[in-house]
C-alpha positions in Angstrom: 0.0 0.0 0.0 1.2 3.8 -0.5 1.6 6.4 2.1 -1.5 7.9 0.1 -3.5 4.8 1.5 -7.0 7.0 2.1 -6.7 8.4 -1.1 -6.9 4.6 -2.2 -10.6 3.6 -3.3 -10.2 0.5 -1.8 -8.3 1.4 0.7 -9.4 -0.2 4.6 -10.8 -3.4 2.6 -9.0 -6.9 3.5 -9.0 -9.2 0.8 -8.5 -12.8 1.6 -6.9 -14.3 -1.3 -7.0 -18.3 -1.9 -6.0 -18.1 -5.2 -3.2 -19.5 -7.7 -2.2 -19.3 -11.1 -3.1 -16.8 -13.2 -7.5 -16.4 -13.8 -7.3 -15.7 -9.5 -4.0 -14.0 -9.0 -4.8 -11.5 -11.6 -8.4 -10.6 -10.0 -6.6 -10.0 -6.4 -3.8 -8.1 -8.3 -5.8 -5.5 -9.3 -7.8 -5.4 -6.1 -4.4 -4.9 -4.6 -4.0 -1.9 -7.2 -7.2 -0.5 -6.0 -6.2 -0.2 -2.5 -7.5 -3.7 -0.6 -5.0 -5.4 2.3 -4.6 -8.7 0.4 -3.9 -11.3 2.2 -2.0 -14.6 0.3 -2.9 -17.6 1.9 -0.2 -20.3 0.1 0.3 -24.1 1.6 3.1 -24.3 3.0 3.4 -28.1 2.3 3.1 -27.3 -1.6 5.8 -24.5 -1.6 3.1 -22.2 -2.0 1.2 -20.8 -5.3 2.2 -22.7 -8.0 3.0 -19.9 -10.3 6.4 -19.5 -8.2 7.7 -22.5 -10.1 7.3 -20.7 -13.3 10.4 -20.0 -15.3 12.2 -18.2 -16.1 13.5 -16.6 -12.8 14.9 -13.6 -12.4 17.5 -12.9 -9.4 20.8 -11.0 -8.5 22.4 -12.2 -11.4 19.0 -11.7 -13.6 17.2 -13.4 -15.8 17.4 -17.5 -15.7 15.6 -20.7 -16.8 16.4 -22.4 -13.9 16.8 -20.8 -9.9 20.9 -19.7 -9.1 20.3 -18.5 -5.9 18.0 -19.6 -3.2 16.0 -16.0 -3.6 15.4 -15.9 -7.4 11.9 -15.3 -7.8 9.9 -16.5 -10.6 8.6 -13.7 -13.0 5.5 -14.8 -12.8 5.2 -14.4 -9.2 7.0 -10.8 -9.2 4.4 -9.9 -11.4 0.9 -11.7 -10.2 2.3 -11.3 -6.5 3.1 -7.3 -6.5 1.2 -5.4 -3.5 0.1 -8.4 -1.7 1.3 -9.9 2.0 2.1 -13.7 2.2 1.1 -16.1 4.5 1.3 -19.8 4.8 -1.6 -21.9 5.8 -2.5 -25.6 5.2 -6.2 -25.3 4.7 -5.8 -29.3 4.8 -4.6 -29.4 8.3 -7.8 -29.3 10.7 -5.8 -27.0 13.1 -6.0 -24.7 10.3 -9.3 -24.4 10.8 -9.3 -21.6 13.9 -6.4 -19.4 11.7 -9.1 -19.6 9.0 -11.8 -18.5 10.9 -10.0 -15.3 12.4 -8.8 -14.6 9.0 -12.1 -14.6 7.6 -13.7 -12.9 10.9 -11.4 -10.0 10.0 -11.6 -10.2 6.1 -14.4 -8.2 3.7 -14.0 -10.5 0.4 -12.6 -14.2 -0.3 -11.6 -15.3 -3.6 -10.8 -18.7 -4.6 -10.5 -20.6 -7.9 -10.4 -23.9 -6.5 -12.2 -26.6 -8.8 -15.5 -27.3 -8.0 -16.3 -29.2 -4.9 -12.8 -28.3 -3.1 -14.2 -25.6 -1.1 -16.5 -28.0 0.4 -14.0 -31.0 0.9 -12.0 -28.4 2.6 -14.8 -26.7 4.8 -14.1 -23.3 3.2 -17.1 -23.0 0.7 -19.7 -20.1 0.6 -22.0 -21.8 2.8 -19.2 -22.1 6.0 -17.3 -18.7 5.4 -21.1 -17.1 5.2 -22.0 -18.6 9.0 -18.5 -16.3 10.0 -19.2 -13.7 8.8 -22.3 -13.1 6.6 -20.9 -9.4 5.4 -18.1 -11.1 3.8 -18.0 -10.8 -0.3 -16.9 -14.9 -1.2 -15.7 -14.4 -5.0 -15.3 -17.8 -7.0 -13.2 -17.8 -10.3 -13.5 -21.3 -12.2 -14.1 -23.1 -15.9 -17.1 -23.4 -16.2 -19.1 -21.7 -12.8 -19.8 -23.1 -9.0 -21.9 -26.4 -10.9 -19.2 -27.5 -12.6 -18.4 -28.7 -16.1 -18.2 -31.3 -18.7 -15.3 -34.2 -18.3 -13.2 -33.7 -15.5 -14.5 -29.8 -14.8 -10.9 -29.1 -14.9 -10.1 -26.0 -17.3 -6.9 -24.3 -18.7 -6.9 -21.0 -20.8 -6.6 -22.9 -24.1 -9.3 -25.4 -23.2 -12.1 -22.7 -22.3 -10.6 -21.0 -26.1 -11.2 -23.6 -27.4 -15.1 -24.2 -26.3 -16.1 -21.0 -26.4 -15.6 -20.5 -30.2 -12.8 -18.0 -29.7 -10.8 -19.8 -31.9 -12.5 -19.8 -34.6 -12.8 -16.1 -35.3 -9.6 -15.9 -35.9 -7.5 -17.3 -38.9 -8.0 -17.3 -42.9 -11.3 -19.0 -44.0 -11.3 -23.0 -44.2 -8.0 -22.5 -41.9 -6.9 -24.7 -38.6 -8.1 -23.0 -35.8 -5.9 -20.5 -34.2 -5.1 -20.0 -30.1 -4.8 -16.4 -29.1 -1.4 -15.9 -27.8 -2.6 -13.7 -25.2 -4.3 -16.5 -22.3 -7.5 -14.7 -22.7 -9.8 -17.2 -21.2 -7.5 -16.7 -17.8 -7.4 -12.8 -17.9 -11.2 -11.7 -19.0 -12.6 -13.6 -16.2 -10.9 -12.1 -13.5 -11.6 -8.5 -14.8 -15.7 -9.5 -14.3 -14.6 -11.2 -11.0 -13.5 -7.5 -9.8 -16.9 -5.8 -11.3 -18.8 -8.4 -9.5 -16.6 -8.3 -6.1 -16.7 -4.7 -6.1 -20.7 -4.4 -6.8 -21.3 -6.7 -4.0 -19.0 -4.9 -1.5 -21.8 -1.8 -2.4 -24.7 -3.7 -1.6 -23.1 -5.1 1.1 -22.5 -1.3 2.9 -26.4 -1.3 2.1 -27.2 -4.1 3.3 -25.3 -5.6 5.8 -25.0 -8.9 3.8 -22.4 -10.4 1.4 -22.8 -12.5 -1.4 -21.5 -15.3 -3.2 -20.2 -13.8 -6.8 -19.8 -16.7 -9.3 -18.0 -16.0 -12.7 -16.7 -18.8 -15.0 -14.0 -18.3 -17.5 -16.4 -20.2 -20.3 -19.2 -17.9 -19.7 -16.6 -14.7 -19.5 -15.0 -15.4 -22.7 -18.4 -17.0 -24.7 -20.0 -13.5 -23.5 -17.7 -11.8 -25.4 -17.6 -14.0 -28.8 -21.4 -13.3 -28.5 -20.8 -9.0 -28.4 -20.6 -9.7 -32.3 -23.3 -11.2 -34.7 -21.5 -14.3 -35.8 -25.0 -16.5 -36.2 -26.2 -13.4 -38.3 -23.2 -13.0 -40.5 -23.3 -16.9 -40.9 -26.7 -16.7 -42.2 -26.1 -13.7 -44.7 -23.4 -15.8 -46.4 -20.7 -13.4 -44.8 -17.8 -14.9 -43.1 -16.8 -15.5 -40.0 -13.5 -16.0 -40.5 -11.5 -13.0 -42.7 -8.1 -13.5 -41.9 -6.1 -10.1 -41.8 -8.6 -8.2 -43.7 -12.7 -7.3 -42.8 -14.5 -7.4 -46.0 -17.6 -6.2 -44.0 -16.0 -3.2 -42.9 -13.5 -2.5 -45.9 -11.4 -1.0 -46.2 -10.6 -2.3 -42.4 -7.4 -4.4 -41.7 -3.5 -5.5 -41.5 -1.8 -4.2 -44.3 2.0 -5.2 -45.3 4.2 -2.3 -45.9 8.0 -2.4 -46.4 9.5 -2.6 -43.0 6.1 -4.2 -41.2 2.7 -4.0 -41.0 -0.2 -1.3 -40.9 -3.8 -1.8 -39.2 -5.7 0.3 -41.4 -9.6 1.3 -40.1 -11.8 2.9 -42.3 -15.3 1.4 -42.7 -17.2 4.6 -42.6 -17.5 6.8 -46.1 -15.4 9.9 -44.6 -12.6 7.6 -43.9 -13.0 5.4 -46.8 -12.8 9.0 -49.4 -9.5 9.5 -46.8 -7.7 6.4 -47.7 -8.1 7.0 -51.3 -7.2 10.5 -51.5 -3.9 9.6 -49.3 -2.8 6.8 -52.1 -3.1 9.7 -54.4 -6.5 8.6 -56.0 -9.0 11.2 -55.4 -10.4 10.2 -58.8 -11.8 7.6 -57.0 -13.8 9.0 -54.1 -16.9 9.5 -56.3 -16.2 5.7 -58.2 -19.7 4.2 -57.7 -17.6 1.2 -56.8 -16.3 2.4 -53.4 -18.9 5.1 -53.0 -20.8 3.8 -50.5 -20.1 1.1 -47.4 -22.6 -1.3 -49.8 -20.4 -0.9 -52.6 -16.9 -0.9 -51.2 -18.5 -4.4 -49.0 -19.3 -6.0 -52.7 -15.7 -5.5 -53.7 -14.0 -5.4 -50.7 -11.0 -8.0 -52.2 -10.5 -5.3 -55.1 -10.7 -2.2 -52.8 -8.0 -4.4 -50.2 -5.6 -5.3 -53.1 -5.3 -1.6 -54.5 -4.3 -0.7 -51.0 -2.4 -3.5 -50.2 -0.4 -2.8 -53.8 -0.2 1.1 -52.6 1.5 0.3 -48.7 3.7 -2.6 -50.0 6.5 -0.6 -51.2 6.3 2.1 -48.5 7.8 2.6 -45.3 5.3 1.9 -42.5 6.0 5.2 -41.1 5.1 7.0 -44.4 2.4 4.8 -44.7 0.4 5.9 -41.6 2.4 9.4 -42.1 -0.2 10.0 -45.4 -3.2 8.0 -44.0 -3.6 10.0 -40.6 -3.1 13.6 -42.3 -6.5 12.1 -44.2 -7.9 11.8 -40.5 -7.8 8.1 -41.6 -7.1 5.8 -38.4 -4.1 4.0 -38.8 -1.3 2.4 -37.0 1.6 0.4 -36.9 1.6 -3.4 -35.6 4.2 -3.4 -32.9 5.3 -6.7 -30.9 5.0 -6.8 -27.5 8.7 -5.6 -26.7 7.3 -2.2 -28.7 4.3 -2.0 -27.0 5.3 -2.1 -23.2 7.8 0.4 -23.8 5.9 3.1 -25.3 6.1 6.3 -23.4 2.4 6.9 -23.3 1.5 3.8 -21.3 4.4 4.5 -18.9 3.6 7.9 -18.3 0.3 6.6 -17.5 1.3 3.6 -15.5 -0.9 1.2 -17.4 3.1 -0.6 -17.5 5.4 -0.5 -15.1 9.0 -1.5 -14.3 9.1 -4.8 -12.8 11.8 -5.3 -9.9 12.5 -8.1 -7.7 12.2 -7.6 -3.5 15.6 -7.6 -3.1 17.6 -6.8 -5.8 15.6 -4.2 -7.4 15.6 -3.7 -11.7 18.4 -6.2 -12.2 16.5 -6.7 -15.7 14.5 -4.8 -18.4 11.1 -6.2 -17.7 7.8 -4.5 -18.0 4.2 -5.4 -15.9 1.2 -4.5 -16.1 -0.1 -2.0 -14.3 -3.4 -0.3 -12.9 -5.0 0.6 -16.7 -7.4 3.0 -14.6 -6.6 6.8 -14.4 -8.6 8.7 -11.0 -9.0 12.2 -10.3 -9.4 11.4 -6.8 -7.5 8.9 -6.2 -4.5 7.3 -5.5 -3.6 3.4 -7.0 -0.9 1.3 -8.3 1.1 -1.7 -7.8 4.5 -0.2 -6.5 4.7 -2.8 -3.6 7.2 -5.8 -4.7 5.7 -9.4 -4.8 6.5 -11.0 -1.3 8.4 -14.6 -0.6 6.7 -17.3 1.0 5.2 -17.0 4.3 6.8 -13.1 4.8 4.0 -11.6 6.3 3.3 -14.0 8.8 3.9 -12.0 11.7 2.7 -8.6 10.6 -1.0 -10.7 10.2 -0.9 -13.0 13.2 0.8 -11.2 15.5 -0.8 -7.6 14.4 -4.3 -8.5 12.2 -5.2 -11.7 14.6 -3.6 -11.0 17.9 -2.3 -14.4 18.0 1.5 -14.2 20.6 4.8 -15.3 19.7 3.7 -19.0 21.5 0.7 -19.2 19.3 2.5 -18.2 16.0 5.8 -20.9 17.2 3.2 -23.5 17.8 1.4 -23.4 14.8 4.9 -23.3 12.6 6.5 -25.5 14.6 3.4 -28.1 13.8 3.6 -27.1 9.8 0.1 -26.1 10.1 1.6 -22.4 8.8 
């Protein structure tokens, strides 16, 4: 948390966070950005989340496929882990059971993306943590929702892709189906976890009662490939599959120049007359054949190829240089080293430096940051990802109460 803590819109909210991976992490992360206390809860027994076995690592020396030193840090824990407080808990040990309960007695919103039917085995479902504290927002990420899926009800990023049709709006017509490379399925989900965790804390300050928020992954993503008409351009004969151009919205796409690639976006008939008259062919911006969005849509391949000739031979840079002096939107494709790195998301914060605990920016590494701008407010993710178990003490000794005794004994008997 920042000095500027009150300034935080989250800010005096604990957060009790059962989460690993990626879907979970990420919800709590940006809970953490908002202002919440959130509190890690990793199994000791397990050498906590699992994400902290992710190469590579990055440590005093920097970067590495494979730990040097005992306190490299995996970079997917710098980044999922940043503003958060560790704890260890075994949530399978029955002692655990009285840490849990003062954890939750003290705690405004759980989330957990256990599989289905773990929450109960373990006594920790909505049902239990509701009888503790019935103000308490309990925040479920999974698959396919609190019911449970098809086959084992297990679900990965690619898997929950790959049913919710995702896949196949992408990719040339007739094509093999093609996997985002962005995990989409894991990160969408969380950002409707926060909506929902965040609603119910307001109805909760109304109300006195919490709720159970339920969002799946399948549902997340599906909602999404549902925002746009693919049963009604299916049954107009248009497809759902263009490739790297849009004949529906033509001239709209990826364009190759000579040194990369341009997105080009000009459906409407002011931007269309734009592109023209920056290829140098204003004697076409009264052609009946691109003159309206019907017309330019009935040739869209011939309108794409006359542009696509026009780009090839041109720097990108001049490219975008002639098409946005039209008012045309254009842009170039960057990779993802480009994009981090550009000045306007730093400025912004949207991307931050990534630094390890100990050693600080001992590599060139970007993370995301809090992609949310306030007037009135003060957030971020400054605080570095903690180790294992570091925050023990500050949150049983100082959150709980518990004494030195109580906090020896329960180590000392691997329950934390």
């Amino acid at each position: 948390m920042t000095e500027n803590a009150t300034a935080q819109p989250l800010a005096g909210r604990t957060v009790i966070d059962l989460t690993t991976a990626l879907a979970g992490p990420y919800a709590t992360l940006l809970l953490a950005g908002l202002g919440a206390t959130v509190i890690k809860v990793e199994n000791p027994a397990t050498g906590g989340d699992t994400s902290r076995n992710n190469a590579p690592y990055l440590g005093r020396d920097g970067l590495a496929l494979s730990r040097l030193h005992d306190d490299d840090m995996s970079v997917s824990m710098l980044l999922r882990g940043r503003g958060k407080l560790s704890v260890t808990l075994n949530l399978k040990d029955p002692r655990s059971k009285t840490v849990f309960t003062d954890l939750v007695r003290h705690a405004d919103v759980l989330v957990e993306n256990y599989s289905p039917g773990v929450t109960s085995r373990l006594g920790i479902d909505y049902a239990a943590v509701r009888e503790i504290n019935p103000a308490l927002v309990y925040t479920s990420i999974s698959g396919f929702g609190a019911q449970g899926g098809p086959g084992s009800g297990k679900a990965m990023d690619a898997i929950i892709q790959a049913l919710s049709g995702v896949m196949m709006t992408a990719g040339e017509p007739g094509g093999d189906p093609v996997r985002f490379g962005l995990p989409v399925g894991d990160l969408l989900a969380p950002l409707y976890a926060v909506v929902g965790t965040v609603s119910a804390l307001l109805q909760a300050e109304r109300t006195g009662q919490g709720q159970h928020v339920d969002v799946s992954m399948l549902g997340a993503l599906t909602s999404l490939v549902a925002c746009e008409p693919f049963d009604a351009y299916d049954a107009v004969g248009l497809e759902q599959r263009t490739g790297a151009m849009v004949p529906r919205l033509a001239p709209f796409g990826i364009l190759p120049a000579a040194d990369g690639h341009v997105a080009l976006c000009a459906p409407t008939d002011a931007f269309a007359r734009g592109v023209l008259r920056a290829m140098g062919r204003a004697d076409l911006v009264d052609d009946e054949r691109y003159r309206t969005r019907d017309r330019r849509v009935e040739r869209a391949d011939e309108l794409h190829a006359l542009i696509a000739a026009w780009c090839r031979d041109l720097p990108r840079a001049e490219v975008i240089a002639r098409l946005t002096a039209q008012g045309v939107p254009a842009a170039e494709v960057r990779d993802p080293l480009e994009a981090v790195r550009d000045p306007l998301v730093r400025e912004r914060r949207e991307v931050v430096p990534l630094t390890h605990p100990r050693h600080g920016a001992v590599a060139d590494l970007s993370a995301t940051g809090m992609p949310i701008v306030f007037s009135g407010s003060d957030v971020g993710l400054d605080g570095p990802a903690p180790e294992l178990g570091q925050h023990n003490d500050r949150v049983y000794r100082e959150l709980l109460g518990y004494d030195a005794d109580d906090v020896a004994a329960l180590t000392a008997d691997a329950v934390i």
